[in-house]
Backbone and ligand atoms as CSV (ligand in chain L), in Angstrom:
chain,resi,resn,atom,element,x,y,z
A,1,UNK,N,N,115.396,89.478,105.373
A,1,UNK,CA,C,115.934,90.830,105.494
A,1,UNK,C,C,116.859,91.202,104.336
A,2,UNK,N,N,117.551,90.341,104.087
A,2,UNK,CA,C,118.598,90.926,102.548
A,2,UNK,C,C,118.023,90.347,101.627
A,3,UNK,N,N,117.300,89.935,101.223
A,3,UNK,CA,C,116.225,89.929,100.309
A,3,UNK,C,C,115.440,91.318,100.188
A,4,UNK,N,N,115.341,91.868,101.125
A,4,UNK,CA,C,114.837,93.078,101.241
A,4,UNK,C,C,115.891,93.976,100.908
A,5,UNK,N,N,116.553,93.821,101.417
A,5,UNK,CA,C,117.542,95.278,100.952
A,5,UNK,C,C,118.018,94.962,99.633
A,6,UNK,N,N,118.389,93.910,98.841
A,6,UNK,CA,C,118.586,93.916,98.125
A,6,UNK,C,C,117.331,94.246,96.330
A,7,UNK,N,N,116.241,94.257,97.266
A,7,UNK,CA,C,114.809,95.004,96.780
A,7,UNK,C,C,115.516,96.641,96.792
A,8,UNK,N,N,115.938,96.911,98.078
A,8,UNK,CA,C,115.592,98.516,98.003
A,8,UNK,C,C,117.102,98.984,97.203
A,9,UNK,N,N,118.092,98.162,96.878
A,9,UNK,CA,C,119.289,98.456,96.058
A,9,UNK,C,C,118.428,98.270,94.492
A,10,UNK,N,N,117.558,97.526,94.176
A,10,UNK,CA,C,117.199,97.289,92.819
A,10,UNK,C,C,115.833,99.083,92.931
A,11,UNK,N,N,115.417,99.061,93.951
A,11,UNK,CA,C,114.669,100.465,93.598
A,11,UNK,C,C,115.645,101.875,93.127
A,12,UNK,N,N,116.388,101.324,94.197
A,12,UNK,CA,C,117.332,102.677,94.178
A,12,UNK,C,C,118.141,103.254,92.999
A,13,UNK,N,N,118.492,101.914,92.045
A,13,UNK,CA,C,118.814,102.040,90.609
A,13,UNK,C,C,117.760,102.794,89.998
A,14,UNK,N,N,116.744,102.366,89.619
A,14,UNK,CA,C,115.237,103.219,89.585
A,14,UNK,C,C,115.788,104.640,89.086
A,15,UNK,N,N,115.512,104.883,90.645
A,15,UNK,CA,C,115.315,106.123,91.504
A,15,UNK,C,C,116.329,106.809,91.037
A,16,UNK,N,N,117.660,106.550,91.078
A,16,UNK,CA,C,118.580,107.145,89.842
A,16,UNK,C,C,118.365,107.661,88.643
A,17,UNK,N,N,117.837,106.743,88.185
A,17,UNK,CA,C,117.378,106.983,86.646
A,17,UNK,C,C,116.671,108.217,86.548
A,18,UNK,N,N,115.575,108.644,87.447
A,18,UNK,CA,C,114.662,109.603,87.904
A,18,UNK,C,C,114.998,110.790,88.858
A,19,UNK,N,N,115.835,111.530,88.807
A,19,UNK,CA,C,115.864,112.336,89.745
A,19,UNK,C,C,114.672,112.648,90.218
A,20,UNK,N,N,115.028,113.381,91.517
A,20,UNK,CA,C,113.767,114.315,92.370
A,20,UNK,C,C,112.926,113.554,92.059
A,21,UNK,N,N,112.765,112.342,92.347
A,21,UNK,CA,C,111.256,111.213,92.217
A,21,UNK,C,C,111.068,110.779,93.255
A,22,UNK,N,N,109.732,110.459,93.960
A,22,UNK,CA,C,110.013,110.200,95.209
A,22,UNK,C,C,108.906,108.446,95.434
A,23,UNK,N,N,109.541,107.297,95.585
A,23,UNK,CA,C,109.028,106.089,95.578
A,23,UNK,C,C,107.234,106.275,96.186
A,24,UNK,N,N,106.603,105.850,95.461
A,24,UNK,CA,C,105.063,106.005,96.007
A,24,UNK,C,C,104.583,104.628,96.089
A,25,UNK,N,N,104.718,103.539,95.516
A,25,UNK,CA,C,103.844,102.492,95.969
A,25,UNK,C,C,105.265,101.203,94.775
A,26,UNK,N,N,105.184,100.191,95.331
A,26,UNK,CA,C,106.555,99.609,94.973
A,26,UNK,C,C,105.319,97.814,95.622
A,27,UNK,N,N,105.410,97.374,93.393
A,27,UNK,CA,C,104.634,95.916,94.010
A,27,UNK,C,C,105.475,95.340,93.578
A,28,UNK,N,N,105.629,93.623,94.342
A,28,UNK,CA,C,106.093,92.531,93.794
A,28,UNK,C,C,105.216,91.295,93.383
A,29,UNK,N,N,105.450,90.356,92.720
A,29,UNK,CA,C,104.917,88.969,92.364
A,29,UNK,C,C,105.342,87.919,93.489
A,30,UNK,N,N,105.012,87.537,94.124
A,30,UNK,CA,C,105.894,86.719,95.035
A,30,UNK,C,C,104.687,85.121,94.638
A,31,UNK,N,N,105.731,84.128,94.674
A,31,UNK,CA,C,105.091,82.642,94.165
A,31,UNK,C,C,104.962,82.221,95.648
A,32,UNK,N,N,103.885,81.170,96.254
A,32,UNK,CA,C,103.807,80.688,97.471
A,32,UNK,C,C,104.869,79.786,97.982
A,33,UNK,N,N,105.953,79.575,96.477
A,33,UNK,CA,C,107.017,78.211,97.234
A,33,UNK,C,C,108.288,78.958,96.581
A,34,UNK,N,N,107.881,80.449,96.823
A,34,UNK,CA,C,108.928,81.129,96.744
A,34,UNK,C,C,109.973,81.546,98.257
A,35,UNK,N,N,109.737,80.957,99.104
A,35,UNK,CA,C,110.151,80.846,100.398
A,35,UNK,C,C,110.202,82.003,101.254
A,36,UNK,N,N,109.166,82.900,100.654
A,36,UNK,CA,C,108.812,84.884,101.278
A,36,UNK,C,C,107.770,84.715,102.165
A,37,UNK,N,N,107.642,84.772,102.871
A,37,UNK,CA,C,106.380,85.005,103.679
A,37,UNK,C,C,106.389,86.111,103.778
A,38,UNK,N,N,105.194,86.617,103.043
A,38,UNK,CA,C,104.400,88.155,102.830
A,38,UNK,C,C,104.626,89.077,103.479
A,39,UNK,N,N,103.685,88.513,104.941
A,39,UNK,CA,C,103.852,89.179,106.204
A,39,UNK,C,C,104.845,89.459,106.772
A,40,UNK,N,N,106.143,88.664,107.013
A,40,UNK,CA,C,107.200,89.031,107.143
A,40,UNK,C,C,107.783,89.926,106.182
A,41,UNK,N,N,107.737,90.397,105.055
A,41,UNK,CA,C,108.822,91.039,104.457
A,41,UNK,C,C,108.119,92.072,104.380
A,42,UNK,N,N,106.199,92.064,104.191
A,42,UNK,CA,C,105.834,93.469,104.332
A,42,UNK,C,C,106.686,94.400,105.688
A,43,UNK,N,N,106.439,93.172,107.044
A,43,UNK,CA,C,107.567,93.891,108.238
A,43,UNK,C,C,108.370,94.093,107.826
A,44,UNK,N,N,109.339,93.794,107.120
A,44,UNK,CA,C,110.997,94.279,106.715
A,44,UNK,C,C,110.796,95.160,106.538
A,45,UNK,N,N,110.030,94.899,105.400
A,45,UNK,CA,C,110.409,96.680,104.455
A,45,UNK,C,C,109.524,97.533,105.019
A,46,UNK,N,N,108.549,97.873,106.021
A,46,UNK,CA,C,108.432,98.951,106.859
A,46,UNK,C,C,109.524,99.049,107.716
A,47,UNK,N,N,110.347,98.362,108.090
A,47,UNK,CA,C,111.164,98.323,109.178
A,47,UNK,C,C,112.585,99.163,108.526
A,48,UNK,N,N,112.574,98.997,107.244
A,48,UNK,CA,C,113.983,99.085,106.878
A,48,UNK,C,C,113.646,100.918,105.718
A,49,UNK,N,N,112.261,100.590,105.323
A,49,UNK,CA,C,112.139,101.625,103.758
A,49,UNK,C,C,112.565,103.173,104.783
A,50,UNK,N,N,112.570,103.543,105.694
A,50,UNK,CA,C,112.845,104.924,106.087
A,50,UNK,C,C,114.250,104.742,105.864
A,51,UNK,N,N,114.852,104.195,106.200
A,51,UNK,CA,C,116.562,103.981,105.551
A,51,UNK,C,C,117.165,104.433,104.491
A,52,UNK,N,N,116.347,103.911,103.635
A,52,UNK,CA,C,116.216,103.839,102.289
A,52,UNK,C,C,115.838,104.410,100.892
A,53,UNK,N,N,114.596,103.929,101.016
A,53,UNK,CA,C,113.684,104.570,99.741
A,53,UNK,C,C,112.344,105.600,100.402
A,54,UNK,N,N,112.397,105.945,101.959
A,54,UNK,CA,C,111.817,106.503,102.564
A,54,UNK,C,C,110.480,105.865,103.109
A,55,UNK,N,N,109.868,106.725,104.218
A,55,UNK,CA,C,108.733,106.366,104.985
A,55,UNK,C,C,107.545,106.262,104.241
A,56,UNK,N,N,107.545,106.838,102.945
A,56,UNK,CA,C,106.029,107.123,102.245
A,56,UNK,C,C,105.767,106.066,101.151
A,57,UNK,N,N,106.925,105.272,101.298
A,57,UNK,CA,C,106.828,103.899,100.110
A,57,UNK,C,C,105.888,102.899,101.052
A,58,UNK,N,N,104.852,102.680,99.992
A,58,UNK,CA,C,104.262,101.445,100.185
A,58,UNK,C,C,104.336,100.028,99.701
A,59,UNK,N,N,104.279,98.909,99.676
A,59,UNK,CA,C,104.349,98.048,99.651
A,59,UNK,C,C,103.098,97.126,99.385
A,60,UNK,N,N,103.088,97.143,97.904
A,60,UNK,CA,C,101.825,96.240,97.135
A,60,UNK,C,C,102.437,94.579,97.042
A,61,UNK,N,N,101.868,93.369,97.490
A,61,UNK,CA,C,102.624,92.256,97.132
A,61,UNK,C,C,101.347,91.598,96.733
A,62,UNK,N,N,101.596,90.552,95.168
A,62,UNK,CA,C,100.395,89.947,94.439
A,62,UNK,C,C,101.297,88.845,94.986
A,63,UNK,N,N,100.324,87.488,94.945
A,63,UNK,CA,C,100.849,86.339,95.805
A,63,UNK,C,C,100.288,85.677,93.883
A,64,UNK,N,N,101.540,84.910,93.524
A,64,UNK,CA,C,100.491,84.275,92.264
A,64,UNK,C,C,100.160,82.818,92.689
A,65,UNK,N,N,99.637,81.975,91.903
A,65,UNK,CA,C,99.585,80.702,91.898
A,65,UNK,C,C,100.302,79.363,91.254
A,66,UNK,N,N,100.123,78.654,91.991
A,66,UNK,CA,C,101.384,77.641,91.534
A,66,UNK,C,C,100.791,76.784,90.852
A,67,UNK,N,N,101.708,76.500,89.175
A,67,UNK,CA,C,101.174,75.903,87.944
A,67,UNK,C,C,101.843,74.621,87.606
A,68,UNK,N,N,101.761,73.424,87.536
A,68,UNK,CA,C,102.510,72.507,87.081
A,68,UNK,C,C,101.989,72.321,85.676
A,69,UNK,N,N,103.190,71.862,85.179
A,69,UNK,CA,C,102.623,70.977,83.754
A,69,UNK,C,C,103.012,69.537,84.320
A,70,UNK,N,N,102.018,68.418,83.700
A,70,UNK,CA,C,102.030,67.315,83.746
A,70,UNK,C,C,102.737,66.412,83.186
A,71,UNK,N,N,104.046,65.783,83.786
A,71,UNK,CA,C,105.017,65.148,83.062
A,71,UNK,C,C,104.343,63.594,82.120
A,72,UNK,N,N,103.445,63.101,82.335
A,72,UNK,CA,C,102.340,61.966,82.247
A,72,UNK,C,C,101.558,62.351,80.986
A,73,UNK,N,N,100.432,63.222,80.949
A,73,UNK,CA,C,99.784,63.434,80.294
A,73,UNK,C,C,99.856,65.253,79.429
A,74,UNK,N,N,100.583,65.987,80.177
A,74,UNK,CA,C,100.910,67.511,79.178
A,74,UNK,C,C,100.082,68.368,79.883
A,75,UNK,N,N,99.102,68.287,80.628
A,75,UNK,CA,C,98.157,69.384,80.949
A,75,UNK,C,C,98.773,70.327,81.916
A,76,UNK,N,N,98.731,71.739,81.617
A,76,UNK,CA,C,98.916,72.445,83.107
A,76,UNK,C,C,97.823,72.158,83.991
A,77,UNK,N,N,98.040,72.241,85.117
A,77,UNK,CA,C,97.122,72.706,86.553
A,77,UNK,C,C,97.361,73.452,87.210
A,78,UNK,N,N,96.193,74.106,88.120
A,78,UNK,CA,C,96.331,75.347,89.045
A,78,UNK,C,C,96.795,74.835,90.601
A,79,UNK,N,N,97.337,74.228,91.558
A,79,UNK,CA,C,97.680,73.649,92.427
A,79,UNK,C,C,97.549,74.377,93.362
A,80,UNK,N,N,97.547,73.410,94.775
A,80,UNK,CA,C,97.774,74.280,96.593
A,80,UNK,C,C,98.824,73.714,96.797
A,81,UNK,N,N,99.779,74.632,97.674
A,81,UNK,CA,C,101.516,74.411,97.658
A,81,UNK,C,C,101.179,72.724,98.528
A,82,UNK,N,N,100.300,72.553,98.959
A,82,UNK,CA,C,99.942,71.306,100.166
A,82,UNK,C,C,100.134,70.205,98.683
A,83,UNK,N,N,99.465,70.611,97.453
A,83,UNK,CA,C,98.787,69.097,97.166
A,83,UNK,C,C,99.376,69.155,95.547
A,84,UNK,N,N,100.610,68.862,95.248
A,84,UNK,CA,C,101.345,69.550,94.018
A,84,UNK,C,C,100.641,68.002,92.985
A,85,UNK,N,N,99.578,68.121,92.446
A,85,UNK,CA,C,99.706,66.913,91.667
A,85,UNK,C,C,99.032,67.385,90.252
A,86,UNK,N,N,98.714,66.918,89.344
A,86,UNK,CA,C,97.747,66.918,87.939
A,86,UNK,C,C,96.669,67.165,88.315
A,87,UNK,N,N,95.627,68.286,87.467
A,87,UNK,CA,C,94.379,68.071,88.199
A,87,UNK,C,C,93.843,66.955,87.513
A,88,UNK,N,N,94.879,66.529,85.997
A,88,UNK,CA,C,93.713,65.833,84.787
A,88,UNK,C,C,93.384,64.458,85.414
A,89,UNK,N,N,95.219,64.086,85.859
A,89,UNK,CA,C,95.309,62.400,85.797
A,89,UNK,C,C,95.838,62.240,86.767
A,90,UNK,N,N,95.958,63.027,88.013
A,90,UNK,CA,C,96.637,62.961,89.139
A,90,UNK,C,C,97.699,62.440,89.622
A,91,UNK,N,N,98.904,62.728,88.435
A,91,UNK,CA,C,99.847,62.177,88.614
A,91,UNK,C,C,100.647,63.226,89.346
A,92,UNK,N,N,101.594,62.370,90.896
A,92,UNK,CA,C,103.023,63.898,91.415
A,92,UNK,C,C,103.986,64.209,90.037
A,93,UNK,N,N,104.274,63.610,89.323
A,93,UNK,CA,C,104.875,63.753,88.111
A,93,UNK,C,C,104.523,65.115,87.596
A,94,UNK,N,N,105.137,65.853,88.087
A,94,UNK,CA,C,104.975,67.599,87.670
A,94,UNK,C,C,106.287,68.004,87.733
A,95,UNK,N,N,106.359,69.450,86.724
A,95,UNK,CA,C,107.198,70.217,86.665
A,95,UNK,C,C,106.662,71.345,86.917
A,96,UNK,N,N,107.412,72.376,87.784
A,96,UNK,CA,C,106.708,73.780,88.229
A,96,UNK,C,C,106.807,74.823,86.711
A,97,UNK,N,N,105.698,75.576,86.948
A,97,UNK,CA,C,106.035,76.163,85.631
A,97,UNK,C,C,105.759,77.638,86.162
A,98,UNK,N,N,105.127,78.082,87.765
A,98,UNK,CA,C,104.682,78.847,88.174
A,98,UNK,C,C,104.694,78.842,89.442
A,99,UNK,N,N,105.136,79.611,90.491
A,99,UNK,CA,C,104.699,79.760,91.901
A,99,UNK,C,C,105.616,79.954,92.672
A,100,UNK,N,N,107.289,79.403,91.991
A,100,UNK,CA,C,108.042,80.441,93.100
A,100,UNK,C,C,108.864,81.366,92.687
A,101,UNK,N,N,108.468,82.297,92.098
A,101,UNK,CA,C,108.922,83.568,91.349
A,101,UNK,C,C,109.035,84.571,92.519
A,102,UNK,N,N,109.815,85.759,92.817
A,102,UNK,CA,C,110.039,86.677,93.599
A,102,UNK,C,C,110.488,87.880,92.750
A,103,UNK,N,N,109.173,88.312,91.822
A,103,UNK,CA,C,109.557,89.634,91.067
A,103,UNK,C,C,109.294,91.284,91.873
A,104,UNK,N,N,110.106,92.068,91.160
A,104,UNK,CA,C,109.803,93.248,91.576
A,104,UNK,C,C,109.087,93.697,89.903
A,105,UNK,N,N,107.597,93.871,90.374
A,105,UNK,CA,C,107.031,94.458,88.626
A,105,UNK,C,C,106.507,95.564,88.582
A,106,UNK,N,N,106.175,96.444,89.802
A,106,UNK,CA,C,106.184,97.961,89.490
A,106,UNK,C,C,106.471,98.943,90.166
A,107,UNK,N,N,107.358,99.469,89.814
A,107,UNK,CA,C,107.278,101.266,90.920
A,107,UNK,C,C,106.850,101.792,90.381
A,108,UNK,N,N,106.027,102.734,91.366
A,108,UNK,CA,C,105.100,104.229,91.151
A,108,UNK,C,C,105.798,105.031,91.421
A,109,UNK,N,N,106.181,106.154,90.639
A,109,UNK,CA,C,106.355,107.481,91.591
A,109,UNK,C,C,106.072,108.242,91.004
A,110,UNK,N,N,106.331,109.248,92.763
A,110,UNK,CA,C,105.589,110.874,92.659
A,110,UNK,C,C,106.645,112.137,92.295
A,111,UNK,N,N,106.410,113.445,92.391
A,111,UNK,CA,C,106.980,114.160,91.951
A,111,UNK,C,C,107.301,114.435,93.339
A,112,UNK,N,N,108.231,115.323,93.487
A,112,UNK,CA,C,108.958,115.876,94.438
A,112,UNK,C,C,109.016,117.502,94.463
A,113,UNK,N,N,108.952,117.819,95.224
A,113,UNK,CA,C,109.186,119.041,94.901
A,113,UNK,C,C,110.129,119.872,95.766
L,1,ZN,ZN,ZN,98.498,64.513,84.097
């Protein structure tokens, strides 16, 4: 939940910037071992955006994938949050290089009138 509001304080700067703009579609990056569960915060922020940044904001969320580089041999891999290892040489010897990011990377908006 304040993860969320603290989303709709970073729109609202925005939205400043822009008078008479009115939030239309608002995506984030969220990493899988970024500790967000989707579904839950899509609920937040319907629960909370009439408060806020209003009823007509939608909520786009890209889920990315989680990347290690290989402390052993150098290779990145594409990983499942279940099975964090090398794909080359299958070593756990990884460093995350990708997957728990929690960006806000675009607002849309509309005109107002
Ligand atoms: Zn390796």
């Amino acid at each position: 939940m304040s993860l969320c509001q603290s989303l709709f304080d970073v729109i609202a700067d925005y939205q400043l910037e822009r008078e008479e703009q009115i939030v239309k579609v608002v995506t984030i990056h969220v990493g899988p071992l970024s500790g967000v569960e989707p579904t839950l915060f899509v609920r937040a922020f319907n629960l909370l955006k009439g408060q806020t940044i209003g009823e007509q904001a939608v909520l786009r969320i890209d889920v990315s994938p989680i990347k290690v580089v290989c402390k052993l041999c150098g290779s990145e891999s594409e990983v499942s949050a279940n099975r964090i290892i090398c794909s080359q040489c299958g070593s756990w010897q990884t460093t995350l290089i990708e997957g728990d990011q929690f960006v806000l990377s675009r607002i849309e908006f509309m005109q107002s009138r």
